[in-house]
C-alpha positions in Angstrom: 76.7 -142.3 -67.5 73.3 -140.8 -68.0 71.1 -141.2 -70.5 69.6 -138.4 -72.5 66.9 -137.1 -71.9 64.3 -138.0 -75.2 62.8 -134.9 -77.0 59.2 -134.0 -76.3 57.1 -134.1 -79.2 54.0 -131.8 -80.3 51.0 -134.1 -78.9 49.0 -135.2 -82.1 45.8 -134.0 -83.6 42.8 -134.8 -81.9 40.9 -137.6 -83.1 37.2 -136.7 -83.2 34.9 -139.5 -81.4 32.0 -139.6 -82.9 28.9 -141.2 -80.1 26.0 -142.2 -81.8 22.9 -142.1 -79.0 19.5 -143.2 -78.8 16.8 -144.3 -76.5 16.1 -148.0 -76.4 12.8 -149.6 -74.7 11.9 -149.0 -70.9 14.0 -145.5 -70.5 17.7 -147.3 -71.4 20.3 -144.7 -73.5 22.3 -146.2 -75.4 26.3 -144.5 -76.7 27.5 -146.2 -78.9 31.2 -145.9 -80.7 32.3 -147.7 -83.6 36.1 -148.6 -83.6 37.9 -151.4 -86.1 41.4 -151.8 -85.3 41.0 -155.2 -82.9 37.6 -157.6 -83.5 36.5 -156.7 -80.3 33.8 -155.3 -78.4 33.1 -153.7 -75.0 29.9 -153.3 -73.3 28.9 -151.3 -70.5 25.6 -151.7 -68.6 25.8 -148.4 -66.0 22.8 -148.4 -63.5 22.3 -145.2 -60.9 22.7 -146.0 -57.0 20.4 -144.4 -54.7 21.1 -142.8 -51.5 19.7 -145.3 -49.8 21.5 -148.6 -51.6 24.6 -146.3 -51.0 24.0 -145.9 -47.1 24.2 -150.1 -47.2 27.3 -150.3 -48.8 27.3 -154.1 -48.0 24.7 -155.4 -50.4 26.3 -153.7 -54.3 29.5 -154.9 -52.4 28.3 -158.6 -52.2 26.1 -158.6 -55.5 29.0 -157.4 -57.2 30.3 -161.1 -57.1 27.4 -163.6 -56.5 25.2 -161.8 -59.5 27.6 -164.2 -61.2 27.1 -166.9 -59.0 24.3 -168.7 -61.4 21.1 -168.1 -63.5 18.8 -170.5 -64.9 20.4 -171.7 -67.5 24.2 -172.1 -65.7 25.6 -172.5 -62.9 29.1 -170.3 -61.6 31.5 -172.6 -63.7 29.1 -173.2 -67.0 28.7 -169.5 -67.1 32.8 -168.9 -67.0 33.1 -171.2 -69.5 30.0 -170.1 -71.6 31.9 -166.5 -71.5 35.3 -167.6 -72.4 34.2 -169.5 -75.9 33.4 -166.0 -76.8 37.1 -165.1 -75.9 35.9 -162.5 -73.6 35.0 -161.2 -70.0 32.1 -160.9 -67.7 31.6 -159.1 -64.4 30.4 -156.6 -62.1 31.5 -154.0 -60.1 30.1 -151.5 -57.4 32.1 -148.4 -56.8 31.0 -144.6 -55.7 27.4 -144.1 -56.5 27.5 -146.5 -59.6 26.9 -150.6 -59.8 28.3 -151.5 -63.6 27.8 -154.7 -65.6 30.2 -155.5 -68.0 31.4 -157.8 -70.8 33.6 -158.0 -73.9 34.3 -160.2 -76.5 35.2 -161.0 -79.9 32.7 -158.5 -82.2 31.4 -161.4 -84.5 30.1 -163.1 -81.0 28.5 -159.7 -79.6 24.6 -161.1 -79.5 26.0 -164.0 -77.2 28.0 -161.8 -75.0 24.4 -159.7 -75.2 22.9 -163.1 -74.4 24.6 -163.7 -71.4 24.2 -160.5 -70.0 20.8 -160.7 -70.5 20.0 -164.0 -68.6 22.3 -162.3 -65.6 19.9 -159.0 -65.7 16.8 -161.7 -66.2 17.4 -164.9 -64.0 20.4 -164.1 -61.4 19.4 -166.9 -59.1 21.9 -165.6 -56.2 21.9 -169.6 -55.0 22.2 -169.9 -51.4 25.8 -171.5 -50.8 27.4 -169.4 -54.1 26.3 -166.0 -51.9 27.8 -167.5 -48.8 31.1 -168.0 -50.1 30.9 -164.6 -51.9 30.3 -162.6 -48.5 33.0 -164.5 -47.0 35.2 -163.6 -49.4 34.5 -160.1 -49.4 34.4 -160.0 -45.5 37.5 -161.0 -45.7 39.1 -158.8 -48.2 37.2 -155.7 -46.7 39.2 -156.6 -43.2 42.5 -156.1 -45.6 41.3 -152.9 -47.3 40.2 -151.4 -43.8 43.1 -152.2 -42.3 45.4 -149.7 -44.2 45.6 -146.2 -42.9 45.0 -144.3 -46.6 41.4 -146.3 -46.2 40.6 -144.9 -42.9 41.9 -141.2 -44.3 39.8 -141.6 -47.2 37.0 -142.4 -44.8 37.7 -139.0 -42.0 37.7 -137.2 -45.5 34.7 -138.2 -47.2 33.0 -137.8 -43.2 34.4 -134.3 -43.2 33.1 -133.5 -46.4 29.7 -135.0 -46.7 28.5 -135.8 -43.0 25.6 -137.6 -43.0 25.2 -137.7 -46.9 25.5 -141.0 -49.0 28.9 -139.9 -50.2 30.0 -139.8 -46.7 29.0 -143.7 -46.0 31.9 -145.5 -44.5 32.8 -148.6 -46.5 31.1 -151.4 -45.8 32.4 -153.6 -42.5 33.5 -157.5 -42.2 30.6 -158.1 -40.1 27.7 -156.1 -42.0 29.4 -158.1 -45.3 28.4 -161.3 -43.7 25.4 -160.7 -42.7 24.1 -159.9 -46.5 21.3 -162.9 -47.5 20.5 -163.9 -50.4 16.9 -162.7 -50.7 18.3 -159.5 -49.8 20.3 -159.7 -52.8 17.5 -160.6 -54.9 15.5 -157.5 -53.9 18.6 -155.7 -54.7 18.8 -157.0 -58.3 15.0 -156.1 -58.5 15.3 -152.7 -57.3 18.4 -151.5 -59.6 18.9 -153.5 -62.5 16.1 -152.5 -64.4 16.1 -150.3 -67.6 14.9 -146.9 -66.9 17.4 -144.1 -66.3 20.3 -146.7 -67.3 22.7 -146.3 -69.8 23.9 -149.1 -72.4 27.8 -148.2 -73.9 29.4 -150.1 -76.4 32.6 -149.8 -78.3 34.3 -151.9 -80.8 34.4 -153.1 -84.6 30.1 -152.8 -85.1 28.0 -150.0 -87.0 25.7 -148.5 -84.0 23.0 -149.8 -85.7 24.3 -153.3 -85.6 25.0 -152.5 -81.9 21.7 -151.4 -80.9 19.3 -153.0 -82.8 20.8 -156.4 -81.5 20.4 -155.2 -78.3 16.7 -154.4 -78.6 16.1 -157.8 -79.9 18.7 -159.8 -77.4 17.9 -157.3 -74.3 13.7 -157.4 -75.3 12.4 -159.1 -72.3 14.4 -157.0 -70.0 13.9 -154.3 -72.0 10.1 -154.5 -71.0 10.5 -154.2 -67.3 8.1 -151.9 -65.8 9.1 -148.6 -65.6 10.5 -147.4 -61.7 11.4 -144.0 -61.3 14.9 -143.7 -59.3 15.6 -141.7 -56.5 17.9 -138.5 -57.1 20.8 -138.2 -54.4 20.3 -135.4 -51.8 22.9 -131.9 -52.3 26.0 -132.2 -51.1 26.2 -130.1 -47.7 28.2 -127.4 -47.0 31.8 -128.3 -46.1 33.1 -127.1 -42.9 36.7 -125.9 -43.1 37.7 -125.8 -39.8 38.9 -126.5 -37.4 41.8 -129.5 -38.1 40.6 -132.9 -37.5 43.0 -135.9 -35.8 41.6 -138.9 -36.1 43.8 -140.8 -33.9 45.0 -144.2 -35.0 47.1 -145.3 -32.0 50.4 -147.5 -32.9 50.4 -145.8 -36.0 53.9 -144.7 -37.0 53.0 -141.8 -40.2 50.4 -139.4 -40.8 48.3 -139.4 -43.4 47.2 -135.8 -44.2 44.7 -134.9 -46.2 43.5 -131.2 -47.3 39.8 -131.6 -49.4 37.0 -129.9 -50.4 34.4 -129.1 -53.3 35.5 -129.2 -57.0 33.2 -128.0 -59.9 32.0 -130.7 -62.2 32.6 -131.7 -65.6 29.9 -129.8 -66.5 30.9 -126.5 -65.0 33.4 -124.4 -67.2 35.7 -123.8 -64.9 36.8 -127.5 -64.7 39.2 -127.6 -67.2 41.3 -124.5 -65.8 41.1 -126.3 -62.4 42.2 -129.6 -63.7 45.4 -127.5 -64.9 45.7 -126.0 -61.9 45.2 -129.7 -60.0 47.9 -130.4 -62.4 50.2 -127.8 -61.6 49.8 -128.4 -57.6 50.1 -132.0 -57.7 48.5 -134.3 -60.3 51.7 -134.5 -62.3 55.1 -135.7 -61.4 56.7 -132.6 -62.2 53.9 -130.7 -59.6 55.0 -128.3 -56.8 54.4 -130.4 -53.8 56.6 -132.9 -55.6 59.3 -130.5 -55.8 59.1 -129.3 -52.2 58.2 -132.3 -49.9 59.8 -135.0 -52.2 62.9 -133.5 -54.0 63.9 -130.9 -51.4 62.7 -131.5 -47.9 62.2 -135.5 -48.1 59.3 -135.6 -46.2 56.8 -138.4 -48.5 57.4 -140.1 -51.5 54.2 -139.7 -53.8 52.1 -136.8 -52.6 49.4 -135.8 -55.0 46.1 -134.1 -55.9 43.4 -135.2 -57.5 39.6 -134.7 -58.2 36.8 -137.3 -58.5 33.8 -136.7 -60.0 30.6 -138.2 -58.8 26.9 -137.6 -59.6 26.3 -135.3 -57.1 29.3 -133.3 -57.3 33.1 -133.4 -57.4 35.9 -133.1 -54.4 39.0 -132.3 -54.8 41.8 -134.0 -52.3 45.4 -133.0 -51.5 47.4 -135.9 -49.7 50.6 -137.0 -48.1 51.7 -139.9 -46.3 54.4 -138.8 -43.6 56.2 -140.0 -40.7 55.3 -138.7 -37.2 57.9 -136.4 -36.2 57.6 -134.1 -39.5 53.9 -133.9 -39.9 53.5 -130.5 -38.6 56.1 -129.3 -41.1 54.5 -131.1 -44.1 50.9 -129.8 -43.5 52.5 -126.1 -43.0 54.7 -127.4 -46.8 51.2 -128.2 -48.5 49.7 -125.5 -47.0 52.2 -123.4 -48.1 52.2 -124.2 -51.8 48.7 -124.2 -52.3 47.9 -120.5 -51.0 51.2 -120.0 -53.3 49.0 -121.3 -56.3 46.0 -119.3 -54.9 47.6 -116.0 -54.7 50.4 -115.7 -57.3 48.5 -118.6 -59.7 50.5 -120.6 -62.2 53.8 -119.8 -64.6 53.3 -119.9 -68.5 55.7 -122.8 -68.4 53.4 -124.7 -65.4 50.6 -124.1 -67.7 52.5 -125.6 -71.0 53.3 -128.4 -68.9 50.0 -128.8 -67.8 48.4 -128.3 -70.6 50.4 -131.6 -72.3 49.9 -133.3 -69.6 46.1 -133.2 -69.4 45.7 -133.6 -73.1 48.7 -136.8 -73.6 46.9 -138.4 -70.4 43.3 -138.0 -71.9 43.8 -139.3 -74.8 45.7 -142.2 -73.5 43.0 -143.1 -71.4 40.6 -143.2 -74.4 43.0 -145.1 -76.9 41.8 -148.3 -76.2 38.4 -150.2 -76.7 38.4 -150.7 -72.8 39.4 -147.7 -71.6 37.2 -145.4 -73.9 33.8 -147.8 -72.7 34.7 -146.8 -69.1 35.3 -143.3 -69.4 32.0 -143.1 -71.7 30.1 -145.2 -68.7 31.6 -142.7 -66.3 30.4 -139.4 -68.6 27.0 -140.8 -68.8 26.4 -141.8 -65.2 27.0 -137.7 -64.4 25.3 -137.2 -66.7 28.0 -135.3 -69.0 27.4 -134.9 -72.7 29.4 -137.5 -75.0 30.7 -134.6 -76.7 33.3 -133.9 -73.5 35.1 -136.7 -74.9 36.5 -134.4 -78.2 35.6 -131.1 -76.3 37.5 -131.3 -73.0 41.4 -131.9 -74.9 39.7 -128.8 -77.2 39.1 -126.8 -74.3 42.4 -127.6 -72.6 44.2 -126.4 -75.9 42.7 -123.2 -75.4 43.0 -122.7 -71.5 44.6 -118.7 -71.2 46.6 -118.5 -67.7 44.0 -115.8 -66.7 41.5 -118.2 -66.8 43.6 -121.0 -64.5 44.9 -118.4 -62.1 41.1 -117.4 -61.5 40.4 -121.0 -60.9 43.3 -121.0 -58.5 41.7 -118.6 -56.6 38.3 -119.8 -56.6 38.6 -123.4 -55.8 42.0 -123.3 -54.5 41.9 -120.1 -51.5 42.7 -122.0 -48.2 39.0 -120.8 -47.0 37.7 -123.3 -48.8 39.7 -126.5 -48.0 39.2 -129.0 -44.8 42.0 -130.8 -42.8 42.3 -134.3 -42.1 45.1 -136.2 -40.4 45.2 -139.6 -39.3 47.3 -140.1 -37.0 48.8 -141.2 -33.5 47.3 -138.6 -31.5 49.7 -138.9 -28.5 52.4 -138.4 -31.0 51.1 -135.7 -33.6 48.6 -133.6 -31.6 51.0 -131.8 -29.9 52.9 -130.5 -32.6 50.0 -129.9 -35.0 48.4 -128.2 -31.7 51.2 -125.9 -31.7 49.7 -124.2 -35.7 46.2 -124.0 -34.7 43.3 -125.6 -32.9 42.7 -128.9 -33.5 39.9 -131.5 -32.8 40.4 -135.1 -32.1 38.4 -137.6 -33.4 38.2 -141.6 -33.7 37.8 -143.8 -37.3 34.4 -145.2 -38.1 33.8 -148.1 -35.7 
């Protein structure tokens, strides 16, 4: 018997987040959001990659884990422990064009959490052995990731989009991991971590002026680093659209195709009438290449479409994971339903749907403590006003279908878009010949 399906409510009122931001010492800009209903506190430290740091993927990799490794006061184990009597968390992570320190703990213990952090950002000693096991680790791990086929599509896509640009760096490989030093992570550290151009976010049950005048006080030595102007990335280069690119991957027994190319930004207007549109095509379960490749024709399970947003600009990628013998029939699907979108744009009902969608999932993604600190870190590091975080559900509330059918057009036309499929060659190219030229290429080495 089946069950009913439960009524859809009216999504609530929007909450109003309030960002109170100021500069602190040495260039660092601070957000900072008070919210009471757990003790708690999260803190973001968000520091700028450069090309360059990008291009050697290997090193944030790395540093990522042994800036952990000890300082002058603790060692890897003291420093765990040190963290967890403040019933919180401590890490790093280095992912896009972004390295990000982080922490959390109970709001009455936030000066020692800022403490800790501090003596990472100050005296990271990066010993000798710690780093050793670190890159080991992560050599190993990277053989995992790298072995799986959606890494090597991301990889021909973000090569087909960017070419030589950071963006279109290939992730770091086993070998390059392990042959990062220790010095070379200290220079590292040097080089990024300092104050200017970084941004400080913290969320939890503290007044902003609680929040940042204890970090002026706890942060003061760092806070005083000499200034360093960072480098801004290169534009992104034109994308070229054609023709198809196989990127054989012999013994493989599915394609992964991709279809990508340039999204606007978050600071554009047109992004919220293309992230209905994203919506609409794929970026909800109830999308139209859902419907046709899942529901009716059986091809993939979970194809999708999404955009990510990065400092120097935003893609947009279309994807589905396929067995050989129907990937010339899913490419022509997806290709199919997005000049659909293009040309005839979206239903009123698409758009309703969309328009819930996008303003239910925001909002969930900014309910929590957590989860509000990381998408504030990831507004800041593009540089997007604080303000997108009450203005973007506003703005999707008000989205007409002219305006997402425009967008369609626009960022959606076929024109626009590259194709990527990794695949066997000796068992797709034939069939993928047979729609239109194609050229063959081979993964990063």
């Amino acid at each position: 018997m089946s069950l009913p399906r439960p009524e859809v409510t009216p999504l609530k009122a929007l909450r109003k987040v309030r960002v109170d931001e100021r500069e602190l010492g040495g260039g660092l800009r601070s957000l900072v959001v008070k919210r009471s209903e757990v003790p708690l506190v999260e803190v973001r430290l968000v520091f700028p990659l450069s090309g360059r740091q990008m291009l050697r993927p290997a090193v944030p990799l790395v540093s990522s884990e042994a800036i952990l490794a000890g300082t002058a006061r603790h060692d890897r184990i003291s420093l765990a422990e040190a963290v967890g009597r403040l019933g919180g968390t401590l890490g790093a992570s280095a992912a896009g064009d972004t390295f990000v320190l982080y922490g959390s703990a109970f709001s009455q213990r936030y000066r020692q959490l800022l403490e800790l952090m501090a003596e990472v950002l100050c005296t990271a000693a990066y010993p000798a052995e710690e780093v050793a096991a670190d890159r080991a680790r992560s050599a190993d791990e990277m053989t995992i990731v790298l072995s799986r086929p959606e890494t090597l599509a991301a990889e021909a896509v973000g090569r087909r989009l960017y070419g030589s640009h950071p963006y279109g760096a290939p992730l770091p490989r086993p070998e390059a991991v392990a042959a990062v030093t220790a010095a070379r992570l200290k220079r590292f550290h040097s080089s990024l971590l300092h104050p200017s151009g970084a941004h400080l976010v913290v969320v939890g049950d503290l007044t902003a002026a609680r929040a940042t005048g204890l970090a002026s006080e706890v942060l003061g030595e760092w806070l005083e680093t000499p200034p360093a102007s960072r480098s801004a990335l290169p534009s992104l280069p034109a994308v070229a659209t054609g023709p198809l690119e196989l990127v054989d991957r012999p013994g493989s027994v599915q394609s992964n195709i991709r279809i990508a190319g340039p999204m606007p930004s978050r600071l554009e207007p047109e992004w919220p009438a293309v992230a209905a549109v994203n919506a609409v095509l794929g970026g909800m379960f109830s999308s139209r290449i859902v419907e046709n490749l899942r529901e009716r024709n059986g091809y993939t399970y979970s194809p999708y479409s999404s955009v990510r947003h990065m400092r120097a600009g935003s893609s947009g990628s279309i994807g589905a994971d396929v067995s050989n013998e129907v990937t010339a029939a899913a490419l022509v699907e997806l290709r199919y339903e997005i000049a659909r979108l293009a040309t005839a744009g979206v239903s009123e009902e698409e758009l309703q749907a969309a328009r819930k969608y996008l303003i239910g999932t925001f909002l969930f993604q900014t309910a929590t403590q957590a989860s509000l600190a990381s998408t504030l870190a990831a507004l800041a590091a593009t540089g997007v006003d604080p303000g997108y975080l009450s203005g973007h559900p506003a703005r999707l509330a008000r989205l007409e279908k002219s305006e997402v059918d425009a967008a369609a057009r626009r960022y959606f036309s076929p024109s626009r878009l590259a194709t990527v499929v990794v695949g066997e060659a000796e068992a797709v190219a034939g069939q993928l010949g047979e729609l239109e030229q194609i050229e063959l290429s081979r993964p990063f080495a």
